[in-house]
N, C-alpha and C positions, 0 to 999 in steps of 0.2 A: 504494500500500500504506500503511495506517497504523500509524504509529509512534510509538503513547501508551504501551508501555509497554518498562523495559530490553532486553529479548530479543528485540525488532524493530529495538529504537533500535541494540543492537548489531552486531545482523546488518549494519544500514545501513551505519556507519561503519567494519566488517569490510569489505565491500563494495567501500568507494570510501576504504580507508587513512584515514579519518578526515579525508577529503575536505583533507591535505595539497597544499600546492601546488596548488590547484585553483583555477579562475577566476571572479568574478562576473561573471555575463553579463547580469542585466538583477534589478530589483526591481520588485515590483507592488504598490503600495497601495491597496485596495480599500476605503474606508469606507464603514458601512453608514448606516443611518438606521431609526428606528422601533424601537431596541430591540434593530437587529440587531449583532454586534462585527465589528470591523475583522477583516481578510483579508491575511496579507503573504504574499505568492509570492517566492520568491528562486530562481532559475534559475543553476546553477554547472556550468563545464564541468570535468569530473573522469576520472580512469584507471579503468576499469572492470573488478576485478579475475577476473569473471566473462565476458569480454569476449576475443578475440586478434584478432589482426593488425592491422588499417588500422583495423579497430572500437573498440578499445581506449580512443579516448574521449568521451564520450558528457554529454550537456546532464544534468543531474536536475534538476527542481522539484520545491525543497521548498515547501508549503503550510502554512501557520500559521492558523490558523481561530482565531477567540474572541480577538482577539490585546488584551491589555489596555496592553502598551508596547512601544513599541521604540526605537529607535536608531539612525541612519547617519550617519555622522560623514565628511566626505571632505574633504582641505582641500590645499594645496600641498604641503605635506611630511607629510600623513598617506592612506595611499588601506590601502582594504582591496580592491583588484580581484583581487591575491593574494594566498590564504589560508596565508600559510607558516607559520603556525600550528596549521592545519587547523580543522573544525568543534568545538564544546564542546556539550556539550546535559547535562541535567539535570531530575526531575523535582522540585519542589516545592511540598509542599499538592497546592492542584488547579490547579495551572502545570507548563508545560513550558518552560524556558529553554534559547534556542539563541543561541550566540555565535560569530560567522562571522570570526575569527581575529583577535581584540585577546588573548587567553588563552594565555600558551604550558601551564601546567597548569591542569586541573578547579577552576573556583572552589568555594568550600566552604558557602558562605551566602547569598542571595539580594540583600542588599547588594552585595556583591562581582561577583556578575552587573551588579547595575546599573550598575556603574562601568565596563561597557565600550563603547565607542567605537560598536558596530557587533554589536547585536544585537535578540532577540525574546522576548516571552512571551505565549504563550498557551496552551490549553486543548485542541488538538487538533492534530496532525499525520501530513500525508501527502505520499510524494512520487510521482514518475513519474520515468522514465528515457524520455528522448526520444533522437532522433538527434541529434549533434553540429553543430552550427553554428555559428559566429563570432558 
């Protein structure tokens, strides 16, 4: 499903509690050639609040298409593999910034996006709800 504009972005993280405590499972960097922009896939295992019993949690990939920066910061005393902070997302201009939990509140300017450890920007987004797997 994509999620270029608030009232889909919100549903999502209505969804999956704003992807709180949730886990990164895997990052994909796709770069293109010939004109084409980079592609970042982030794969996070998260509580599915649409979801009961044994099912409750479940892989999503998020897709970043057109991506013009990003970010992944991991080092001995800094890991983002838990989001306890949960997701931040924002549009800006014709960007979409996503911050996969350096953010405990909504940054307010585009600078202040860039200042985090462990994010995305780019120009289109969609995810998928997959089956759950380690």
């Amino acid at each position: 499903m994509n999620i270029n504009d608030g009232a889909n972005l919100g549903k999502l993280l209505e969804r999956f509690s704003s992807f709180y405590d949730s886990f990164v499972r895997a990052i994909d960097v796709k770069y293109r050639h010939l004109g084409q922009k980079t592609v970042v896939t982030v794969v996070l295992s998260a509580k599915d609040s649409q979801a009961s019993g044994s099912d409750e949690w479940v892989n999503v990939a998020i897709e970043i298409e057109n991506v013009t920066e990003f970010n992944f910061c991991e080092g001995p005393k800094l890991s983002y593999q838990v989001l306890s902070d949960g997701l931040k997302s924002a549009p800006f201009n014709e960007s979409i910034f996503i911050d996969f939990g350096h953010f405990d509140e909504l940054p307010q300017d585009p600078n202040e996006w860039r200042s985090s450890r462990f994010f995305v920007i780019g120009s289109a987004v969609k995810y998928s709800v997959l089956d759950y797997t380690d």
